[in-house]
Residue frames as a rotation matrix with the C-alpha (Angstrom) as fourth column:
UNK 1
0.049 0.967 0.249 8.56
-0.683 0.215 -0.699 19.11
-0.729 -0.135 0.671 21.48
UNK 2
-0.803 -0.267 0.532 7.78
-0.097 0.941 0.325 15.77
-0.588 0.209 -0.781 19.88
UNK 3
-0.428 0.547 -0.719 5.68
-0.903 -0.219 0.370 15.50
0.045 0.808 0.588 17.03
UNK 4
-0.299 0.180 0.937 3.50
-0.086 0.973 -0.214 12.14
-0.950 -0.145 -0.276 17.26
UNK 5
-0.209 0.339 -0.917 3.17
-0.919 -0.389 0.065 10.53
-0.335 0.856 0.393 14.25
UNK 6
0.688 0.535 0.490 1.57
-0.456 0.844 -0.282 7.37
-0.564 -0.030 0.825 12.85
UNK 7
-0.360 -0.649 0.670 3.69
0.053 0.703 0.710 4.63
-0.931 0.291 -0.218 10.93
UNK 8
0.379 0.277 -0.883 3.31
-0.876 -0.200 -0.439 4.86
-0.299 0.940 0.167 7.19
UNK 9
-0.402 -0.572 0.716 3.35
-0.047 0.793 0.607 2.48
-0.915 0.210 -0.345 4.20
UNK 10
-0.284 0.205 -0.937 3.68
-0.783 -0.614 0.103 2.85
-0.553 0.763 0.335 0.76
UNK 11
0.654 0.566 0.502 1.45
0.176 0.531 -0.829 1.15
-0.736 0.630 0.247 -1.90
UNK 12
-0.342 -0.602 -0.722 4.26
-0.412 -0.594 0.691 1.29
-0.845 0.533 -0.045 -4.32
UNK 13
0.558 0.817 0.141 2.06
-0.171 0.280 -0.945 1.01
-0.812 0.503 0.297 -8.24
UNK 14
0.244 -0.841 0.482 4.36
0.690 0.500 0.523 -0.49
-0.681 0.205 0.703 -11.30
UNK 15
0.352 -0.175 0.920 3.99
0.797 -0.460 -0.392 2.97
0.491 0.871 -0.022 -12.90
UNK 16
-0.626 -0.772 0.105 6.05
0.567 -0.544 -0.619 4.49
0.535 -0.328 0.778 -10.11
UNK 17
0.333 0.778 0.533 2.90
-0.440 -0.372 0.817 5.88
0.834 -0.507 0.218 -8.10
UNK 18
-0.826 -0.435 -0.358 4.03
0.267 0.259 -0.928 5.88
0.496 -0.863 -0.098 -4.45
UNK 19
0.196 0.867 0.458 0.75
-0.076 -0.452 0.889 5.89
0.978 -0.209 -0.022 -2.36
UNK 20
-0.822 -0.455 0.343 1.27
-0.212 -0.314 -0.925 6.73
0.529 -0.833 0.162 1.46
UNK 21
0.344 0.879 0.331 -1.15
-0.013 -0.348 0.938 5.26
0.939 -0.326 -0.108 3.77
UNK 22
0.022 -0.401 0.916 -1.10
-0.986 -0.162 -0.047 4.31
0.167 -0.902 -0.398 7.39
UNK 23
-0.835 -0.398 -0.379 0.91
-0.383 0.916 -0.119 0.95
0.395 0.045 -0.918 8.21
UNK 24
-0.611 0.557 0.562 -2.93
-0.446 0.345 -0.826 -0.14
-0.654 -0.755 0.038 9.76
UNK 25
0.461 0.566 -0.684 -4.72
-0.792 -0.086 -0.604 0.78
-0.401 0.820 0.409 6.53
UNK 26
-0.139 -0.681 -0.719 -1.92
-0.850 0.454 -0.265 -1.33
0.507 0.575 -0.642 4.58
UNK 27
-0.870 -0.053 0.491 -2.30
-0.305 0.839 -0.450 -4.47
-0.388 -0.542 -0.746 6.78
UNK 28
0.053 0.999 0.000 -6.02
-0.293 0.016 -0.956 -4.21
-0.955 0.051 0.293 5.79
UNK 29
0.416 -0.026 -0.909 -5.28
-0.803 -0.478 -0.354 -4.03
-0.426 0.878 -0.220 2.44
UNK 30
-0.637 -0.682 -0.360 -2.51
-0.746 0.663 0.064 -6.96
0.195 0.309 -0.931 2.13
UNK 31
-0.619 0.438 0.652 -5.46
-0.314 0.623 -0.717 -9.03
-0.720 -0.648 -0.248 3.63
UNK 32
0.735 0.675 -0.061 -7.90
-0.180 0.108 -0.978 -8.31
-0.653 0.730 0.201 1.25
UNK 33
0.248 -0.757 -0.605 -4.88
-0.955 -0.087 -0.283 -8.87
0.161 0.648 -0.745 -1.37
UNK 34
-0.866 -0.428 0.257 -4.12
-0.462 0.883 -0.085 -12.42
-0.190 -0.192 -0.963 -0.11
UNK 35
-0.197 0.960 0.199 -7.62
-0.368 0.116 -0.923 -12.99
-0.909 -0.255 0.330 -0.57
UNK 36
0.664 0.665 -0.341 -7.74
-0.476 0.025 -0.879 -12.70
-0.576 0.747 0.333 -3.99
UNK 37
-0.180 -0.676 0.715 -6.78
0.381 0.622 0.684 -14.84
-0.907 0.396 0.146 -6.92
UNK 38
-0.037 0.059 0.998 -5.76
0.999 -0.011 0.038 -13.31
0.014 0.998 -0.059 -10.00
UNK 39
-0.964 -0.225 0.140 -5.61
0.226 -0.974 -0.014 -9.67
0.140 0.018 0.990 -11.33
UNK 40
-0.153 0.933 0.325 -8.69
0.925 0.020 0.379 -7.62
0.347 0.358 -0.867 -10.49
UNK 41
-0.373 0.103 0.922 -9.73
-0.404 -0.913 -0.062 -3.91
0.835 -0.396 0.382 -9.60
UNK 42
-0.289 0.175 -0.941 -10.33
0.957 0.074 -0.280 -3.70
0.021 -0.982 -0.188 -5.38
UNK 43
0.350 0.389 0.852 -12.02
-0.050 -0.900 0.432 -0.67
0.935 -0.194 -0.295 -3.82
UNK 44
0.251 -0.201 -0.947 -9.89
0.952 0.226 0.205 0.29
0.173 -0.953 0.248 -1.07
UNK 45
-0.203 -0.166 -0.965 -10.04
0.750 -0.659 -0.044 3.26
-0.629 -0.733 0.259 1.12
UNK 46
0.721 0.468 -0.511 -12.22
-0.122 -0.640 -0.759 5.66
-0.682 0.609 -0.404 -1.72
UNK 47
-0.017 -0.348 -0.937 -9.97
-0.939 -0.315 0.135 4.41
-0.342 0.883 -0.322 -4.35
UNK 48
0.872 0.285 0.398 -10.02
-0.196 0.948 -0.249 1.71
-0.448 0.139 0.883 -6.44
UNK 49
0.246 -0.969 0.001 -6.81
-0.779 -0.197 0.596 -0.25
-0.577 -0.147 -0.803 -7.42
UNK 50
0.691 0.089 -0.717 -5.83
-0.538 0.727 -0.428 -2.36
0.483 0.681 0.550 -10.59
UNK 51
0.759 -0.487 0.431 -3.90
-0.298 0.329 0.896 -5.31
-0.579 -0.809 0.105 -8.46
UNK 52
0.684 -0.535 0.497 -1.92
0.728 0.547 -0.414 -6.04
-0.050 0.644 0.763 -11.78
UNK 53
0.636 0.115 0.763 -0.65
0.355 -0.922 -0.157 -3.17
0.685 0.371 -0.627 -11.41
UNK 54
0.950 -0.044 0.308 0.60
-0.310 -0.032 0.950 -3.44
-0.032 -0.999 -0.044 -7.53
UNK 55
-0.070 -0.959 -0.274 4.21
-0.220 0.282 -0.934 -3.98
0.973 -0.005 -0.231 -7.39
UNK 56
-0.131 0.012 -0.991 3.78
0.713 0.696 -0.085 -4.17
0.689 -0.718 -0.100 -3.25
UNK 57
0.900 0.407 0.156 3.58
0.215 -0.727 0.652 -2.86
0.379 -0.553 -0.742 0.13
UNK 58
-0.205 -0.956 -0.209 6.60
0.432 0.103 -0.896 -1.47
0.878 -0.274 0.392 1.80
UNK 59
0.131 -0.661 -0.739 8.39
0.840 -0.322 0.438 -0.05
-0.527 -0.678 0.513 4.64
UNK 60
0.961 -0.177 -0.213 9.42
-0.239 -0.918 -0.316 3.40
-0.140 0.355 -0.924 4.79
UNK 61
0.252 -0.864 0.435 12.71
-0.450 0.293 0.843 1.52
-0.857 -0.409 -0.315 5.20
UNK 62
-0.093 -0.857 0.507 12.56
0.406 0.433 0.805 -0.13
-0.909 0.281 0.308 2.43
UNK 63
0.807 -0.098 0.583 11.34
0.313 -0.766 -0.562 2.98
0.502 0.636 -0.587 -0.10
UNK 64
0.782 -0.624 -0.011 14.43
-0.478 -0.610 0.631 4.44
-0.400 -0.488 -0.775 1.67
UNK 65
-0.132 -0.723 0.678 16.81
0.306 0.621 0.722 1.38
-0.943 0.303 0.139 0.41
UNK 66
0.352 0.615 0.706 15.04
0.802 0.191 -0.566 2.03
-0.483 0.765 -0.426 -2.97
């Protein structure tokens, strides 16, 4: 039997915080992220995120290289 599972991607934060969401959520996210200019807190998905802070989005592929 085959487990179905969505695609993940990690919010990876520059104090080593590795947030897991789904690779849909994360598209959403990089949008609203291209959006903005400059550092600023975002409210995304019931948390709220300091973008200076954001190092990027990955791949499980490449937190795996990592």
């Amino acid at each position: 039997m085959r487990d179905i599972t969505k695609k993940q991607s990690c919010i990876m934060l520059r104090n080593g915080v590795e947030v897991w969401i789904d690779t849909d959520r994360a598209e959403k996210l990089q949008e609203c992220l291209q959006e903005l200019s400059g550092s600023k807190f975002v409210r995304f998905d019931k948390q709220t995120i300091n973008t200076a802070d954001l190092i990027g989005v990955f791949s499980p592929e490449t937190m795996s290289d990592l």
